[in-house]
Structures are given as C-alpha cells and as structure tokens.
N, C-alpha and C positions, 0 to 999 in steps of 0.2 A: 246606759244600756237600754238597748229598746225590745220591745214584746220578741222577738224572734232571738236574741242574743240569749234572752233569760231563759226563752224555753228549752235551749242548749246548754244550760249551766248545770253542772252533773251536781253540784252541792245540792242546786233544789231538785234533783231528780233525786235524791239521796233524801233529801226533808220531806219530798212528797211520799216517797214508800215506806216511810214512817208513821205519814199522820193519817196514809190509808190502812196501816196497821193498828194506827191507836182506833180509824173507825171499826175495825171488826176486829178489834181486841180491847173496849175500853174499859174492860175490867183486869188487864192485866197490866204486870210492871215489864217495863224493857227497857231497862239503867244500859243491860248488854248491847241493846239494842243501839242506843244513841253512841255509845263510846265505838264503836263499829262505825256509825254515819260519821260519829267526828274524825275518825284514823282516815278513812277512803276520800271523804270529800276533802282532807285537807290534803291526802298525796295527788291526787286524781285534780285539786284544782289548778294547783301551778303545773300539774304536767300540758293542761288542755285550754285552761280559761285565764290565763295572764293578761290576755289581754285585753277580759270582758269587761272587769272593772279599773278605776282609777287604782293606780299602784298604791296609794295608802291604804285604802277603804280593804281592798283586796288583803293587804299582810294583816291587817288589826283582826279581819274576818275571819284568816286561816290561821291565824293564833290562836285567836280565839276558840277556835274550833278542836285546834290540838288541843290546846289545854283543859277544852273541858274531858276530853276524853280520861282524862290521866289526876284532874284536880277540878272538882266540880263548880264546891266555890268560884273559887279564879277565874275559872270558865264562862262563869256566870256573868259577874262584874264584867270581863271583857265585851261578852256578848251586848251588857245594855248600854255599855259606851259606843260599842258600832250602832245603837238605837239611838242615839242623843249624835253621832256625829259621823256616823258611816254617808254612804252614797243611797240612794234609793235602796238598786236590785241588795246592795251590803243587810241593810236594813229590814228587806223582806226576808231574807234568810235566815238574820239573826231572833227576826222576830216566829219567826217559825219553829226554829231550833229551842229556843226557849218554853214556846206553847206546848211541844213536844214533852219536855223536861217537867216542868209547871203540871202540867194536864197527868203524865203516869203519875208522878207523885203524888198527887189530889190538892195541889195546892192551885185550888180553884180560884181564890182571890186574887194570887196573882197573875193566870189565866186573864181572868176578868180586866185586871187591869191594862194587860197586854193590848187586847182587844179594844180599851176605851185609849188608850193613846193616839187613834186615828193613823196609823201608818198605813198609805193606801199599797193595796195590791193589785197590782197591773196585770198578773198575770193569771189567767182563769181556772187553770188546774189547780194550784196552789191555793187561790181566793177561794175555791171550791169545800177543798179540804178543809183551811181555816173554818172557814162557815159551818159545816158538817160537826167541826169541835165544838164550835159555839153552839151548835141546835141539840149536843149531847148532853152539853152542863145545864143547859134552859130545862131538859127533859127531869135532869135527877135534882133539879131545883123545884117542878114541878109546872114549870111554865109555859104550859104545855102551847098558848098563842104564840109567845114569844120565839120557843121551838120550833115552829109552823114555818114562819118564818125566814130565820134560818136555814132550815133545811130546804125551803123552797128558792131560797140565793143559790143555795148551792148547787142545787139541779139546774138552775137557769143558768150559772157558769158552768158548767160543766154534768151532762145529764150522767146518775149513777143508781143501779136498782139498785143497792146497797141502802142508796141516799132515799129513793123513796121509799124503802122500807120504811123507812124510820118518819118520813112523814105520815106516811100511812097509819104506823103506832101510836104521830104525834094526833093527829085527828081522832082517832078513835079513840085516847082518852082525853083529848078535847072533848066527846059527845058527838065529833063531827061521822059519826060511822057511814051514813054514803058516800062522802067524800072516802074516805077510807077504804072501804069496798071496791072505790069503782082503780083507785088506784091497784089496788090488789091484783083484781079482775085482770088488771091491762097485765101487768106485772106478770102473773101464772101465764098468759098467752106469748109473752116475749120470750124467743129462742134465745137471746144474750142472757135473761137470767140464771146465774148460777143454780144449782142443784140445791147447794144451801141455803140461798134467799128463798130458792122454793118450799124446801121445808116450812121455815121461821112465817111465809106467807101462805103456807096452808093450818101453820097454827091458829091465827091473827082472822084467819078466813074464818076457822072454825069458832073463833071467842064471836067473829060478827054475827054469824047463824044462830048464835045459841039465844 
C-alpha cells in the first residue's frame, strides 16, 4: 500500500479521530469510544478498501478489529499478531489501535513498548498523532527535553496549534520561557487557532508575564 492508498483508508481515518481525541481528552477514558472505531472501521473496510491490502493481512486486521470491540483480551492478542506478521499499512493500524487502548487505560508501559518496536509510519497524519501521544507520556513522566521533542516531530509532520500548545507548555516548564512565549505570541495572532486553544494560550501567557 503506498502513501496515497493509506491516506484513503477509512480504518486509520477512524484511528486518527481517536488519537486526536486522546490529544484533547487525555485525561479521559473512551473504552466507548474504541468499540465504535472497531464496529465502523471493520463494516466500512470490506465495504471500500478490499482491495488496499493483501487479502490475509486485511481479514486477521478486520478480525481483529471486531473482536476487540466485543472481547478486549482477544482483541488484543489479535491485534499483536497483525504486529509480528501483518503487512506494513495492517501493522500501522494495529499499532495504532492498540496505543489508543494502552494510552486510555494508562497502561503506559506498554505504550512505551509499542513505540520502541520501531514500526515505521509512512504516513504523516498518523505519524503525527502517534508522536503527539509520545510527547504527552514524556510530559507526565516529567521529561519535559524529551517531550520537546516529540511534539516538535509532530508539528514537522503535520503542523497543529493544539500540538504547539503543548510545546509551548513543554518549554516553559523546561525553563525555556522565550521560546514559549514567542510560540504563544504566533499562536494568539493565527485565525486557524481554536477559541479554546486560545483560552489555555492566554493562560500559559499569563503564568509567562507573571
């Protein structure tokens, strides 16, 4: 599957509006939320993308997928055999879906482990997100360079005032406060920022003045 197939692949338009809800929800739980992306992206993929991936990679995927909706466990176990033996785009999905599941739950370690299996992501919306999650667990680990980071991969795939917010946060308890500032600064001037990033960026402004 090449960049332009994946970016039609309605499973990861399904995993991405999840993991841009885990970024501006990641304090909440959405178990609802995932058994929803597994029912839609497993009816929604043989109705549209049969033909995106290899016919095995593709059924183990959408199995997988049902099943976690209905049986977590099980779900689960499927999901890391399409990890060990799926196709590429099987395997960005799976590993997605599970960062998803891993990350509400707080089971951070296995998060962590997800991410050091080196599964590369080809595709930069996605790659984006992922990194966004990584620069969130770096944050409440305290790490706050290594956060930096991250969040700065993420904007470089894919630019998101969301995502520099949180660089912005990440600098400024770094010690880095003009780098933070000047971010902010840009931030408050751009008409695509949300109303609510504006907010949270006139907080952040105000801890920098003080």
């Amino acid at each position: 599957m090449d960049k332009q197939e994946l970016r039609q692949d309605p499973i990861r338009e399904k995993i991405i509006g999840a993991l841009t809800y885990l970024e501006n929800n990641r304090n909440m739980l959405f178990g609802v939320l995932v058994v929803v992306i597994g029912v839609i992206a497993y009816g929604g993929y043989y109705s549209s993308s049969t033909n995106s991936l290899k016919v095995e990679s593709s059924s183990s995927l959408g199995k997988a997928l049902a099943t976690l909706a209905t049986d977590k466990d099980s779900g689960i176990l499927l999901l890391s055999k399409v990890l060990e033996e799926g196709n590429d785009a099987s395997k960005q999905v799976a590993m997605a879906t599970l960062v998803n599941h891993y990350y509400s739950n707080e089971q951070f370690f296995e998060v962590d482990s997800l991410f050091n299996m080196g599964i590369k992501i080809t595709d930069n919306i996605l790659s984006s997100k992922l990194l966004a999650v990584q620069g969130d667990m770096r944050i409440n680990n305290g790490e706050y360079d290594l956060a930096i980071e991250s969040y700065q991969g993420s904007i470089d795939a894919v630019s998101s005032p969301e995502v520099e917010l949180k660089l912005a946060q990440a600098f400024y308890k770094a010690g880095g406060s003009a780098k933070a500032k000047k971010i902010v600064e840009s931030l408050l001037e751009n008409e695509q920022t949300s109303s609510t990033v504006k907010t949270k960026l006139n907080t952040l402004n105000s801890q920098l003045d003080s």
